[in-house]
C-alpha positions in Angstrom: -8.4 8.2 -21.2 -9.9 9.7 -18.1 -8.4 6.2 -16.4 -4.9 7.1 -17.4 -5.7 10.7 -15.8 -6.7 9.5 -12.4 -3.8 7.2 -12.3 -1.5 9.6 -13.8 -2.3 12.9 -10.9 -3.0 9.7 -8.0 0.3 8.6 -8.8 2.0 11.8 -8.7 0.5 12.8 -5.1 1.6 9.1 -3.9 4.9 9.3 -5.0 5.7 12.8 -3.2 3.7 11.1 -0.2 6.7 8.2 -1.1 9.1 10.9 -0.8 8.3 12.7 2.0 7.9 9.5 4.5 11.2 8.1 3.1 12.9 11.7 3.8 11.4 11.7 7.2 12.6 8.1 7.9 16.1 9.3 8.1 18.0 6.1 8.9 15.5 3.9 9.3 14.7 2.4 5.7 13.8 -0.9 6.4 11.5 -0.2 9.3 10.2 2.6 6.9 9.6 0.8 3.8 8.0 -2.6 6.0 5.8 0.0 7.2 4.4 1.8 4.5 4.2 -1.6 2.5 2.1 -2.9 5.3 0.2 0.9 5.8 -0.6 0.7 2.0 -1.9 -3.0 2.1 -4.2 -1.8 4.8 -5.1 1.4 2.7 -5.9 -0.5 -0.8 -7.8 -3.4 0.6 -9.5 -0.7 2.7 -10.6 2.1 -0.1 -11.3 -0.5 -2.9 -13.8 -2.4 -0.2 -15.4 0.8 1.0 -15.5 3.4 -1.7 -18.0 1.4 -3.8 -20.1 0.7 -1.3 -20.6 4.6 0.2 -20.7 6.2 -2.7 -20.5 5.6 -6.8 -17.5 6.3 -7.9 -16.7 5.4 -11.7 -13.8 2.3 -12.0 -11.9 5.4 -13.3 -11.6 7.0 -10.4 -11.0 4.0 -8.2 -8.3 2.7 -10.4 -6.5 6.1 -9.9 -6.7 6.1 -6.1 -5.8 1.9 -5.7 -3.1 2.2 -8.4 -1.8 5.8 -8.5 -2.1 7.1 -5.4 -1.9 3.8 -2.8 0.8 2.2 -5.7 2.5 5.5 -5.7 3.1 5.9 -2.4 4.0 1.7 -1.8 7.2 0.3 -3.5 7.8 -2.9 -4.4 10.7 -2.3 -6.1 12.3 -1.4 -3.4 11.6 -4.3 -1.1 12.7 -6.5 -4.0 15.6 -4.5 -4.4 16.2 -4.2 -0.3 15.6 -8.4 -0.2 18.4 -9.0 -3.0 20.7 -6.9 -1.1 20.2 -8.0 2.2 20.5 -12.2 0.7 23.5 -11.1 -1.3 25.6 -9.5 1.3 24.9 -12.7 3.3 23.1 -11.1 5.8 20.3 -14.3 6.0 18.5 -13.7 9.1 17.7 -10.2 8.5 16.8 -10.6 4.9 14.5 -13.3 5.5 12.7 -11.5 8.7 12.6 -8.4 6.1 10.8 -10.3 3.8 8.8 -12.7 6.5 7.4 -9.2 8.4 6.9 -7.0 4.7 4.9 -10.1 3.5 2.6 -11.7 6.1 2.3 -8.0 7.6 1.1 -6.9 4.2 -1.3 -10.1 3.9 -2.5 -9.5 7.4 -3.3 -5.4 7.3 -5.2 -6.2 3.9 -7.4 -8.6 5.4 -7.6 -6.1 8.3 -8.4 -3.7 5.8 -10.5 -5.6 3.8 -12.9 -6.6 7.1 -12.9 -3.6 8.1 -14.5 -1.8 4.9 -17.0 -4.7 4.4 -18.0 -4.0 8.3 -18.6 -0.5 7.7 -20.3 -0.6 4.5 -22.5 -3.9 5.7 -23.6 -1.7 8.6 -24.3 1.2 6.4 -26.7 -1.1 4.3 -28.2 -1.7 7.6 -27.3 -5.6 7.8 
């Protein structure tokens, strides 16, 4: 139950974060939502790699912070949504760079992520 807590407040805090960089994008959604996609990739692979390793935080807890909070404030509904559009309307090129950047920028920030955290807690452990 205390799970379904974490994820349930996390998620609430990410999804006004959500709102509030997709009110301050204005009209850049694209750019915005490639961006906080790849931001949150970084930010998930990140916490989940570090927060074990500096302190003990119960799976409760982390689960609330990787899915509520960092899957509250990323959307992949609305790149799906955004990619559908863009290949419907026949707008080709721009779909498939939408999806090219929003995917291999997402893979690349979480391995960013995920090297950094192991760095930082590997030095911690003194290694």
């Amino acid at each position: 139950m205390r799970k379904v807590i974490y994820i349930f407040v996390f998620g609430f805090i990410g999804g006004i974060l959500r709102g509030y960089f997709t009110f301050i994008s204005g009209n850049n959604h694209f750019i915005a939502t490639i961006m906080i996609n790849i931001i949150g990739s970084f930010l998930l692979a990140f916490i989940t790699g570090i927060l074990p390793g500096i302190m003990e935080f119960s799976e409760a807890f982390i689960s609330g912070i990787s899915m509520g909070l960092i899957g509250g404030v990323t959307t992949f509904s609305t790149f799906s949504f955004d990619s559908i559009n863009l290949l419907m309307n026949h707008e080709i090129g721009l779909g498939i760079t939408y999806i090219s950047f929003s995917l291999l920028g997402g893979l690349i920030f979480a391995s960013l992520g995920k090297l950094l955290g192991n760095s930082i807690t590997d030095r911690g452990e003194g290694k």
